[in-house]
MARBA-3410 file (N, C-alpha, C, O; in Angstrom, 1 decimal):
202
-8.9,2.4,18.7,-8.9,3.3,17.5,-8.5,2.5,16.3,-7.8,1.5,16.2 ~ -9.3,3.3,15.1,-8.4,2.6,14.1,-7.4,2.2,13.0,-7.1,3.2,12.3 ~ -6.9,1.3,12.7,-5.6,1.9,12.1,-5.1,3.0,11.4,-4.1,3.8,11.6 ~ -6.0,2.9,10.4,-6.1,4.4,9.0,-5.6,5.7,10.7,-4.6,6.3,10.8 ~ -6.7,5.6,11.7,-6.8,6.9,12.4,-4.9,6.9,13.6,-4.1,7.8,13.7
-4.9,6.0,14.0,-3.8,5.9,14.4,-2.4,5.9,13.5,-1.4,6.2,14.1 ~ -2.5,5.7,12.4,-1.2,5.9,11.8,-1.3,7.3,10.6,-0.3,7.8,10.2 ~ -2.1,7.6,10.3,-2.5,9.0,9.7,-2.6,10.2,10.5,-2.1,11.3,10.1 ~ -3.3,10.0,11.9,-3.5,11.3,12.8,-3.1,11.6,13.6,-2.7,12.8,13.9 ~ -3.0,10.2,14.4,-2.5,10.6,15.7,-1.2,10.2,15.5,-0.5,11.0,16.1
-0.5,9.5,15.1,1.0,8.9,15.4,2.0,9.8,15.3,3.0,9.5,15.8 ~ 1.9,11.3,14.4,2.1,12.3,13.4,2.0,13.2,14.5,2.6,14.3,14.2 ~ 1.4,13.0,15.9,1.3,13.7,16.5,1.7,13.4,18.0,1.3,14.2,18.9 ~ 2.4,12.5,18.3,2.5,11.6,19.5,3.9,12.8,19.8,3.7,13.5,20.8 ~ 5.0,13.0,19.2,5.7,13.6,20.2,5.3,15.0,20.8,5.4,15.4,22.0
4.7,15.6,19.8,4.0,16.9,20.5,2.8,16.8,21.9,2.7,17.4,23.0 ~ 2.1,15.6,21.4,1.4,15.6,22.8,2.3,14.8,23.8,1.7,14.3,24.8 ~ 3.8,14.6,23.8,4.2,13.9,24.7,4.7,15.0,25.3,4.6,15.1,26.6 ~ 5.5,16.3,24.3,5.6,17.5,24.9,4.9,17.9,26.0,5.4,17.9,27.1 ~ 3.6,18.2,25.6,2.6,18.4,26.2,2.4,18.5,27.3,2.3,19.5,28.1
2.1,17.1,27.3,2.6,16.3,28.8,3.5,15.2,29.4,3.4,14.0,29.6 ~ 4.4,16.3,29.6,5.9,14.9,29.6,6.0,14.2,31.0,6.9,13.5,31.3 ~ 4.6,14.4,31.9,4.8,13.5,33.2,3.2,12.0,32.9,2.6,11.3,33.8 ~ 3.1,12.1,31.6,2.5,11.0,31.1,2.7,10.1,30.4,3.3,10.4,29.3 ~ 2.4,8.9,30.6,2.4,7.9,29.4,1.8,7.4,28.8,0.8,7.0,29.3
2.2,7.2,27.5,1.0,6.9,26.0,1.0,5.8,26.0,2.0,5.2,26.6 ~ 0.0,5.1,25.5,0.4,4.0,24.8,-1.6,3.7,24.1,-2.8,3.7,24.5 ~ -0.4,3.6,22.7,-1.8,3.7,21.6,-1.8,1.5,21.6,-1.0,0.7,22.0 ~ -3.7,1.2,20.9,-3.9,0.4,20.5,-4.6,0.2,20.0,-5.7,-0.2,20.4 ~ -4.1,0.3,18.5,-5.0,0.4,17.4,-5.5,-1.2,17.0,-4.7,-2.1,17.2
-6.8,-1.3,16.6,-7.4,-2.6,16.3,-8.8,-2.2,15.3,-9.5,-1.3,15.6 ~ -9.2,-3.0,14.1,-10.1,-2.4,13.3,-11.5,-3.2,13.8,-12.5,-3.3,13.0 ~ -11.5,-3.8,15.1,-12.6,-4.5,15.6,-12.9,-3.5,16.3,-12.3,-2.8,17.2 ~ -14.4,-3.7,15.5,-15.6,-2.7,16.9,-15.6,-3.3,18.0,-15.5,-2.6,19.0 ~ -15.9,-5.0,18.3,-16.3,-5.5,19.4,-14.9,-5.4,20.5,-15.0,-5.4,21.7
-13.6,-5.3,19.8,-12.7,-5.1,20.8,-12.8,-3.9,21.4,-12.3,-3.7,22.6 ~ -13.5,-2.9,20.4,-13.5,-0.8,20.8,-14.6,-1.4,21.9,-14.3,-1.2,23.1 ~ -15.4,-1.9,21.8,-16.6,-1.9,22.5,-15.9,-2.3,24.0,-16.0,-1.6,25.0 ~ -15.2,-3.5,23.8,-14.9,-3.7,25.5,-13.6,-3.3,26.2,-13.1,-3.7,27.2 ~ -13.1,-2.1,25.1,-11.5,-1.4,26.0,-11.9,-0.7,27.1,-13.0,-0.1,27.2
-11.0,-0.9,28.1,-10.7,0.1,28.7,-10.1,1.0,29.3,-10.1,1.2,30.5 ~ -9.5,1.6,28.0,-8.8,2.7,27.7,-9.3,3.6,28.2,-10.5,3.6,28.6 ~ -8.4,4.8,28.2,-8.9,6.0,28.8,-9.6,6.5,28.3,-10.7,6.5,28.7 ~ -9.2,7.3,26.9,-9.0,7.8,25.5,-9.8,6.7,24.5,-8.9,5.9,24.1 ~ -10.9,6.5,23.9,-10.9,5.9,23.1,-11.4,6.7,21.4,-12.4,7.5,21.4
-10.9,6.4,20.3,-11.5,6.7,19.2,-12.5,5.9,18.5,-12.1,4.8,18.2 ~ -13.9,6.2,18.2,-14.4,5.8,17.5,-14.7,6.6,16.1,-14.5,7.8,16.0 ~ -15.4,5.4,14.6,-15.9,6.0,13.9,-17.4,5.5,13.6,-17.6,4.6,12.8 ~ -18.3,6.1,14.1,-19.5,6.0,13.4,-20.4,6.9,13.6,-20.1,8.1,13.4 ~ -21.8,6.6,14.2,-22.6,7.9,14.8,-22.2,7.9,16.3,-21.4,7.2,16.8
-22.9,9.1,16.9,-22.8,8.9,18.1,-23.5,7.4,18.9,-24.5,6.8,18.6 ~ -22.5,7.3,19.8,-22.7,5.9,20.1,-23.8,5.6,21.8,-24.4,4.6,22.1 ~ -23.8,6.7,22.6,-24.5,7.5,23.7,-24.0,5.9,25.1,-24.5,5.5,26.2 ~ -22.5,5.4,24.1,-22.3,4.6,25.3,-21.3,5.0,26.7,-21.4,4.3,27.8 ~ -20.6,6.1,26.4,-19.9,7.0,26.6,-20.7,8.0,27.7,-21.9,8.3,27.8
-19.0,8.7,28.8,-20.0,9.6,29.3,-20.3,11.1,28.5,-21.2,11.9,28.5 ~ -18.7,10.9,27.9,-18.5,11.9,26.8,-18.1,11.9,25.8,-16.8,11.7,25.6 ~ -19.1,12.0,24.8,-18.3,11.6,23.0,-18.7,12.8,22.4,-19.9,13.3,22.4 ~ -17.2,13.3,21.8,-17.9,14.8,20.7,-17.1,14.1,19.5,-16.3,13.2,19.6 ~ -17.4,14.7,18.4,-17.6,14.2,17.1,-16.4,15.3,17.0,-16.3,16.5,17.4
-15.2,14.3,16.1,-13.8,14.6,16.1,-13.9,15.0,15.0,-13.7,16.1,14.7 ~ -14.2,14.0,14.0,-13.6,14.8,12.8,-14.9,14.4,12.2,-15.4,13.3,12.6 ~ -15.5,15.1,11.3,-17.2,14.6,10.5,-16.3,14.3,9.4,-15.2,14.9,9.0 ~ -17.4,12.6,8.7,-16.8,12.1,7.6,-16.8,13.2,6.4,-17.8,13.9,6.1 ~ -15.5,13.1,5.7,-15.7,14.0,4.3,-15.0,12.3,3.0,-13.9,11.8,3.3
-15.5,12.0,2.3,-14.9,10.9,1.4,-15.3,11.1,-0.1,-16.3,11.2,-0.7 ~ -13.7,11.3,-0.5,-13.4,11.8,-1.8,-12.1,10.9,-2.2,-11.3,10.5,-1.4 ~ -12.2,10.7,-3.9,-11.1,9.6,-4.3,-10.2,10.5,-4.4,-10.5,11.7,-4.4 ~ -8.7,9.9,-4.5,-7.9,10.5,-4.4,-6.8,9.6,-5.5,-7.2,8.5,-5.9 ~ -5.5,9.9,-5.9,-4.5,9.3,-6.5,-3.4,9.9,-6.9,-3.6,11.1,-7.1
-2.1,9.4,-7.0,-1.0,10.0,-7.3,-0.8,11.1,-8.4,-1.8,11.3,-9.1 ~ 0.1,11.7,-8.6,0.0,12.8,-9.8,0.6,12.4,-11.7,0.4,12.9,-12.8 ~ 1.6,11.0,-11.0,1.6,10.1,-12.5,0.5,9.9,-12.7,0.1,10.3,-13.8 ~ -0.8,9.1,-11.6,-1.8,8.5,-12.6,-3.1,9.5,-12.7,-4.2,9.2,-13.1 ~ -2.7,10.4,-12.4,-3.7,11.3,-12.7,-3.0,12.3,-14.7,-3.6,12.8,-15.6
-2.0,12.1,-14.5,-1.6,12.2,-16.1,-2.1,10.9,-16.8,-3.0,11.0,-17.6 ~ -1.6,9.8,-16.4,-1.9,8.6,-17.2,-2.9,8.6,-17.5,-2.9,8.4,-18.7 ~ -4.4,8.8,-16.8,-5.8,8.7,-17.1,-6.1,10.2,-17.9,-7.0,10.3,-18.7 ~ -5.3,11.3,-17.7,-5.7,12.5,-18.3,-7.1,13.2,-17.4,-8.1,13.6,-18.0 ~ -7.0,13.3,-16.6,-8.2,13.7,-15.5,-8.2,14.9,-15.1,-7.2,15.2,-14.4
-9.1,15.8,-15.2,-9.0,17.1,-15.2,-9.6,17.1,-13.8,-10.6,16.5,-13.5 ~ -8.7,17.9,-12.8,-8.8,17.9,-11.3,-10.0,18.7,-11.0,-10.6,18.7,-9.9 ~ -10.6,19.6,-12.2,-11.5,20.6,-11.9,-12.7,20.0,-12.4,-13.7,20.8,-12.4 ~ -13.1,18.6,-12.9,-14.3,18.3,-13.2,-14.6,16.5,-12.5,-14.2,15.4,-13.0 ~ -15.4,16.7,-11.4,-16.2,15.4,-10.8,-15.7,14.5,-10.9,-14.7,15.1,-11.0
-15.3,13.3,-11.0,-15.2,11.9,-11.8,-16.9,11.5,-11.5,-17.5,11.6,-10.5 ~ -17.5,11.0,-13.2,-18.7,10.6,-13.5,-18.5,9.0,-14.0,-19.3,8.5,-14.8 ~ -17.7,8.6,-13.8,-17.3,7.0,-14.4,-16.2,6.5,-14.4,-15.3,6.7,-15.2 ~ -16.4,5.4,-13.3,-15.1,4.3,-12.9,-14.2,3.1,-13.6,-13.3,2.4,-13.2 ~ -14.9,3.1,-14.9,-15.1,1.4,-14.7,-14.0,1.5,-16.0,-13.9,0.5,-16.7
-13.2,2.7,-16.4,-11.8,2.6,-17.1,-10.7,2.7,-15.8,-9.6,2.9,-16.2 ~ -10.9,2.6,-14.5,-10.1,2.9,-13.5,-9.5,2.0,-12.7,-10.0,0.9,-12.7 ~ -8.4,2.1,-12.2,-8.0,0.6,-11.3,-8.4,1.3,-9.8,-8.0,2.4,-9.2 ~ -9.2,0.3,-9.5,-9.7,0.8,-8.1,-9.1,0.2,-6.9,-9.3,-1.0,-6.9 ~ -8.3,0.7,-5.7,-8.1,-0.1,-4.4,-9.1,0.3,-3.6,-9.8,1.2,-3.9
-9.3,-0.5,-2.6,-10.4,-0.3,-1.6,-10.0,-1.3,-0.7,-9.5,-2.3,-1.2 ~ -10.0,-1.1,0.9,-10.0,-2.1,1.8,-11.1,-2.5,2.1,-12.1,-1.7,2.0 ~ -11.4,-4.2,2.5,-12.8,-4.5,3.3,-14.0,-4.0,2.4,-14.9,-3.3,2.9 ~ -14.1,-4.4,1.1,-15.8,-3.6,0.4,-16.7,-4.3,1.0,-17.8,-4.1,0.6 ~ -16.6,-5.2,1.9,-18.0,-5.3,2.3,-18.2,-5.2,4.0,-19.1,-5.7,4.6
-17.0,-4.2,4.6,-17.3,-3.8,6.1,-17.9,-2.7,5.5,-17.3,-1.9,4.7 ~ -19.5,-2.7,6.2,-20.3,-1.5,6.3,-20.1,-0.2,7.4,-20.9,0.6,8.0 ~ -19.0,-0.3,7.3,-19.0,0.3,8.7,-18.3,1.7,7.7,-18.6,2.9,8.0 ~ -17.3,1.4,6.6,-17.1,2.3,5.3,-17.6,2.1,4.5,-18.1,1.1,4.1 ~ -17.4,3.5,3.9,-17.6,3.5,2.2,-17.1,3.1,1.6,-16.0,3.7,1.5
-17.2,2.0,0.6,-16.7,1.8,-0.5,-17.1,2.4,-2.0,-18.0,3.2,-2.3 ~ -15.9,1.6,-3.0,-16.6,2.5,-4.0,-18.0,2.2,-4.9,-18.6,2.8,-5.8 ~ -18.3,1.2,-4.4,-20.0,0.7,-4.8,-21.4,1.9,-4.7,-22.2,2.5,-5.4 ~ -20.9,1.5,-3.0,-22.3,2.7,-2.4,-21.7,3.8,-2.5,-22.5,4.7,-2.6 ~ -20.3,4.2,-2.6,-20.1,5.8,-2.9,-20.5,6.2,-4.0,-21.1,7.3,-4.0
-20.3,5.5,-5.5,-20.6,5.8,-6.5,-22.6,6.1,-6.1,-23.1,7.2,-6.2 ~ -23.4,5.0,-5.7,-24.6,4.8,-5.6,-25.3,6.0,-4.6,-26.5,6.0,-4.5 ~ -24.7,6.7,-3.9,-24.8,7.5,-3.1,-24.8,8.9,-4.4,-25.8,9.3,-4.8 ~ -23.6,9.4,-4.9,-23.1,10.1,-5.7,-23.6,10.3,-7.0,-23.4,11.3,-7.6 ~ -24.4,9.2,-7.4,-24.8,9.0,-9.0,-23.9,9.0,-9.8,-23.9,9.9,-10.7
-22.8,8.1,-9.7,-21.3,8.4,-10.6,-21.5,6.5,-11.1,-22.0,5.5,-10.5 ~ -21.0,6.6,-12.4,-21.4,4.8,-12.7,-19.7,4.1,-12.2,-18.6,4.3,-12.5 ~ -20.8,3.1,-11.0,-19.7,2.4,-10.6,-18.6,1.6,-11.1,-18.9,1.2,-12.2 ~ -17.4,1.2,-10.7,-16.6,0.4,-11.5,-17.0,-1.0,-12.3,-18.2,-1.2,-12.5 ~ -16.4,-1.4,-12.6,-16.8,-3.2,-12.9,-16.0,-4.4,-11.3,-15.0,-4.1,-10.6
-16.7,-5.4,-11.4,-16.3,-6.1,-10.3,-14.2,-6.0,-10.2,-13.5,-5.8,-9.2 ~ -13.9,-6.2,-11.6,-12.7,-7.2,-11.4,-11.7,-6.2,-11.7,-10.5,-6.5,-12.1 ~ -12.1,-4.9,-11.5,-10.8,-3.8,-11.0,-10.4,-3.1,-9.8,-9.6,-2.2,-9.5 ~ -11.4,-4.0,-9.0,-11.1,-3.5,-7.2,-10.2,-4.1,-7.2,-10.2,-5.0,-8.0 ~ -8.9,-3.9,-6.4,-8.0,-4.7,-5.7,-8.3,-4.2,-3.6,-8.5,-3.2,-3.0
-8.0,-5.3,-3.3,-8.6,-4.9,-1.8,-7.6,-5.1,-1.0,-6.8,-5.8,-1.6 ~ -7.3,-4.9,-0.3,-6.3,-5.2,1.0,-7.3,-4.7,2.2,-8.4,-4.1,2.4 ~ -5.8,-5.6,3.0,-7.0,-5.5,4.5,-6.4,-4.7,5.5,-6.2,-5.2,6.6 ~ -6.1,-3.1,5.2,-5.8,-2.5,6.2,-5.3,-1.0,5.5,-4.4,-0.9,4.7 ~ -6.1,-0.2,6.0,-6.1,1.3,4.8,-4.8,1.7,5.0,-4.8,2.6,4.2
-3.4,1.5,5.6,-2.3,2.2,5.3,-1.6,1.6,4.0,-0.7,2.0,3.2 ~ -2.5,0.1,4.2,-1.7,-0.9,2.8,-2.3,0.3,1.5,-1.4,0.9,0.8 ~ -3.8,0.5,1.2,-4.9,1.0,0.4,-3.8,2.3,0.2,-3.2,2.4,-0.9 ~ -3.6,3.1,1.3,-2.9,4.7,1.0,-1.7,4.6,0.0,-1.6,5.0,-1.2 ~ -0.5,3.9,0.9,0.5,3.4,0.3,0.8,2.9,-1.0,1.8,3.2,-1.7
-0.3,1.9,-1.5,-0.4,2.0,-2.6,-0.6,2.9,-3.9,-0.1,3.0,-4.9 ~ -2.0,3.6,-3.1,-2.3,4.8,-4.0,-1.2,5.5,-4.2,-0.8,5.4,-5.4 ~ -0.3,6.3,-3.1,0.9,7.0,-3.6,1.8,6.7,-4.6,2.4,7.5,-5.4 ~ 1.9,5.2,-4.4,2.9,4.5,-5.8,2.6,4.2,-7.2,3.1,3.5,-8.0 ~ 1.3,5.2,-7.0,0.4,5.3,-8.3,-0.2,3.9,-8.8,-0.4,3.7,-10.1
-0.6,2.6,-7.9,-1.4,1.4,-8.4,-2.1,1.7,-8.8,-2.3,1.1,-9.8 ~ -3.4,2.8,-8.2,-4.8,2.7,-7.9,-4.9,3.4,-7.5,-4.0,3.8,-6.8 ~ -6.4,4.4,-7.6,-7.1,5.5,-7.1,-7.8,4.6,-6.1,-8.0,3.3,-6.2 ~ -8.1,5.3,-5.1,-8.7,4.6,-4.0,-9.5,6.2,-3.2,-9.3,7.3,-3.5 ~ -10.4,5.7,-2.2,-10.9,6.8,-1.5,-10.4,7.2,-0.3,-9.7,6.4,0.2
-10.7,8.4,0.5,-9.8,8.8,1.4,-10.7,9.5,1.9,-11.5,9.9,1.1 ~ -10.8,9.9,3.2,-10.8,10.4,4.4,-10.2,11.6,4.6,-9.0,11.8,4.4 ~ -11.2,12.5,5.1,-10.7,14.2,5.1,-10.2,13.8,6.8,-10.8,13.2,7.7 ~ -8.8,14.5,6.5,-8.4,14.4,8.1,-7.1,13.5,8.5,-6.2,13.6,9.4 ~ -7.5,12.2,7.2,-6.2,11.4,7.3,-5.1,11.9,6.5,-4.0,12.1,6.9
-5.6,12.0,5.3,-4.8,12.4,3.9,-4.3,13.5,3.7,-3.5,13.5,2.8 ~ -4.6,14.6,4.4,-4.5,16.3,4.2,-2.8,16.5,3.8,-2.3,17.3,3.1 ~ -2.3,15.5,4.6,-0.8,16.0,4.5,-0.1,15.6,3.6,1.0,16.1,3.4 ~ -0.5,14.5,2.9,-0.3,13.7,1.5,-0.4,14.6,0.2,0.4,14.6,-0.8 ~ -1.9,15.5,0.6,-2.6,16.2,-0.4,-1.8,17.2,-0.6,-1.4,17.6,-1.7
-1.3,17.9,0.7,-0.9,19.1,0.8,0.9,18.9,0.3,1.5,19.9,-0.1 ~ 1.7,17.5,0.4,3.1,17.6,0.0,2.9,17.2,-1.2,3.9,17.1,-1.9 ~ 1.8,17.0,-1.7,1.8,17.0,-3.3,2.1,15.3,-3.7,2.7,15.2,-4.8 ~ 2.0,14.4,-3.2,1.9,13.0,-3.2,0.7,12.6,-3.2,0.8,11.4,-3.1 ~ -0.6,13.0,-3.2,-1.6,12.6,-3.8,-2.0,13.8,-4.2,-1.5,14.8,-4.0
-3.4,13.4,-4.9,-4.2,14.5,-5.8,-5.8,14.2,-5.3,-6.3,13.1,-5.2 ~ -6.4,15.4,-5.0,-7.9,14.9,-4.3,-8.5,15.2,-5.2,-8.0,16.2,-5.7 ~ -9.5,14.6,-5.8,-10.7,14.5,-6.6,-11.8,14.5,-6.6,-12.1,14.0,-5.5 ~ -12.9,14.8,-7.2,-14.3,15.0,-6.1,-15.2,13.9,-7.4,-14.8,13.5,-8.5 ~ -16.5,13.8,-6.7,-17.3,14.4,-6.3,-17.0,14.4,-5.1,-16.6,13.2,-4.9
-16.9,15.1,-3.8,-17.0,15.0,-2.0,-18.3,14.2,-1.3,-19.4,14.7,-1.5 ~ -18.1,13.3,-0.5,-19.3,13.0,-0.1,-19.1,13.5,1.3,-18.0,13.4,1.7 ~ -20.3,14.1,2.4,-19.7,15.3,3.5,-21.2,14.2,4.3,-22.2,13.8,3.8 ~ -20.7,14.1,5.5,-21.9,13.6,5.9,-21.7,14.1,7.2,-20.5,14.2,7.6 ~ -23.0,14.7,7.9,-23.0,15.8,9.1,-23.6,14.9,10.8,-23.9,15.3,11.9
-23.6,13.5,10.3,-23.4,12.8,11.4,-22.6,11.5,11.9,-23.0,10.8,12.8 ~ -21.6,11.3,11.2,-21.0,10.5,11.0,-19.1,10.7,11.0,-18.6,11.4,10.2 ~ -18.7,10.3,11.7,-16.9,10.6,11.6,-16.3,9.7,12.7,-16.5,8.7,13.2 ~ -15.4,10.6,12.7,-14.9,10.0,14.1,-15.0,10.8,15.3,-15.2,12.1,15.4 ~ -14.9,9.7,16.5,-15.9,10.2,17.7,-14.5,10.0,18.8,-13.8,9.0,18.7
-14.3,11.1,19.8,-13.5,10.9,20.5,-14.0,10.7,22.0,-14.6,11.7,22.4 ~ -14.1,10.0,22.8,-14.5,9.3,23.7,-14.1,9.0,25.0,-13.1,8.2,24.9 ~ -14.6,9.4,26.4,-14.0,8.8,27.1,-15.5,8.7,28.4,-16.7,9.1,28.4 ~ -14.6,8.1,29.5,-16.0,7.8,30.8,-15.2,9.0,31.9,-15.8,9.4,33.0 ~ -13.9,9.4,31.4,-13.1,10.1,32.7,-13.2,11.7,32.3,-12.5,12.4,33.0
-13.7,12.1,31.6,-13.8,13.6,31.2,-13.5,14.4,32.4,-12.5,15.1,32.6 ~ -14.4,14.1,33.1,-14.8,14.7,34.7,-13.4,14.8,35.3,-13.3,15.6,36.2 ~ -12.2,14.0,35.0,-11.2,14.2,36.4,-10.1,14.9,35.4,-9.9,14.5,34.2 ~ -9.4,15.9,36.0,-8.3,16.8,36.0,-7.7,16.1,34.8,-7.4,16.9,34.0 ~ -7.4,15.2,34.5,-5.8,14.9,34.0,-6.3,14.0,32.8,-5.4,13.7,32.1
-7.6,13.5,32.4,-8.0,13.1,31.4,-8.8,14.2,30.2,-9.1,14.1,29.0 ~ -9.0,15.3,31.2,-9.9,16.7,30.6,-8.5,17.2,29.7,-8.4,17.6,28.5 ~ -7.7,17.2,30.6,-6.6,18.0,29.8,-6.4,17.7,28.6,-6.5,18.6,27.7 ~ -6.3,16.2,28.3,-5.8,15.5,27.3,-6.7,15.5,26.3,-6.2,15.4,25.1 ~ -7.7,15.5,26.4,-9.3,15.8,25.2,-9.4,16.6,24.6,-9.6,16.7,23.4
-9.2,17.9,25.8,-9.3,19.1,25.3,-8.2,19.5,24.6,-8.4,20.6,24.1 ~ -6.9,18.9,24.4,-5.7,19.6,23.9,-5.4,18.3,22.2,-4.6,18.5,21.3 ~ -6.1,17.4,22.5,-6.4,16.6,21.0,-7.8,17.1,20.5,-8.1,16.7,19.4 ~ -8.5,17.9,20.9,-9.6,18.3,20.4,-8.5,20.1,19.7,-8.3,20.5,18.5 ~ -8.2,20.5,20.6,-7.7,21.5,19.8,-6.7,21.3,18.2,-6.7,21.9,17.2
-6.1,20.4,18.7,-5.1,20.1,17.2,-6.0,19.8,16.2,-5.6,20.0,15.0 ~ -7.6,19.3,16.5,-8.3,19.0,15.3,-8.5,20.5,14.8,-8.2,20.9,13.6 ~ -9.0,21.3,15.5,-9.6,22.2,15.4,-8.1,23.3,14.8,-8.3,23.9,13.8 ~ -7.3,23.4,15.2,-6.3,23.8,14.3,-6.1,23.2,12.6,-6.0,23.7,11.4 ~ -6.1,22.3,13.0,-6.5,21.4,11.2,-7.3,22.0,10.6,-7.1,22.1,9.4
-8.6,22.7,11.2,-9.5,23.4,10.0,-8.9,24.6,9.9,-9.0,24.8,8.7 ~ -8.4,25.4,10.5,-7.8,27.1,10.1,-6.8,26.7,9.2,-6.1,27.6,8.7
END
């Protein structure tokens, strides 16, 4: 799994599923390499992209939703009215991790997807791992983009501010995965992290 998803989703949620099931043991390993996701053999694995059909069972955990987001100082500082789009970056200080793993959106192809005029080169700042990208955001550095599913609880304690335009894509997210669905004690555990997602939307 990967980091953003492990320390946003699930970590947030590790004693309740230990509740859960208290005659099991966890152990997460988060890594942002596909080729390591590709050869775990984990029980439980998370992916994000399309369906991957390598799996015996992959249902689509959370569908990508990607909208910028930023603290509520620098949403004064810029003067940004929460109820109208952002249509132009390039007075903005942008963070983004990795802009050239295609594997996300950055804010290049988001803007180019969106029709919003993208930033200028030399106001990205990047880091290499989205808790660094979040963290910052909250300390009001930089607007950066976010992930419906990771951020909800940030948005919701009032330490970030979500902004749109929304980009919603209906085959693409994260994918929960496994080869053991079939036996008793791995079904449990799918079906009871599949439900917390699904409580997330009510």
């Amino acid at each position: 799994m990967y980091f953003g998803f492990a320390f946003y989703w699930l970590m947030p949620r590790l004693n309740k599923l230990q509740e859960a099931f208290p005659d099991y043991v966890f152990e997460m390993t988060p890594t942002n390499s596909l080729s390591d996701m590709m050869v775990s053999s984990s029980d439980i694995v998370f992916h994000f992209s399309n369906s991957l059909g390598r799996y015996k069972f992959e249902e689509m955990f959370i569908r990508e939703e990607v909208f910028p987001v930023c603290s509520p100082e620098l949403l004064e500082k810029y003067e940004i009215n929460v109820d109208k789009p952002l249509s132009d970056l390039r007075s903005l200080p942008l963070l983004h991790k990795d802009k050239d793993d295609a594997r996300w959106f950055n804010w290049i192809n988001w803007c180019k997807v969106l029709g919003v005029q993208p930033p200028e080169e030399g106001v990205i700042f990047c880091y290499n791992n989205y808790p660094l990208v979040l963290e910052a955001a909250i300390r009001g550095e930089g607007f950066c983009l976010a992930w419906r599913g990771l951020v909800d609880p940030y948005i919701k304690e009032g330490k970030l501010v979500e902004l749109g335009p929304s980009l919603k894509s209906k085959s693409r997210g994260y994918l929960i995965c496994t080869d053991y669905y079939d036996t008793y004690a791995i079904k449990k555990v799918v079906d009871w992290l599949i439900k917390e997602v699904e409580s997330d939307d009510r």
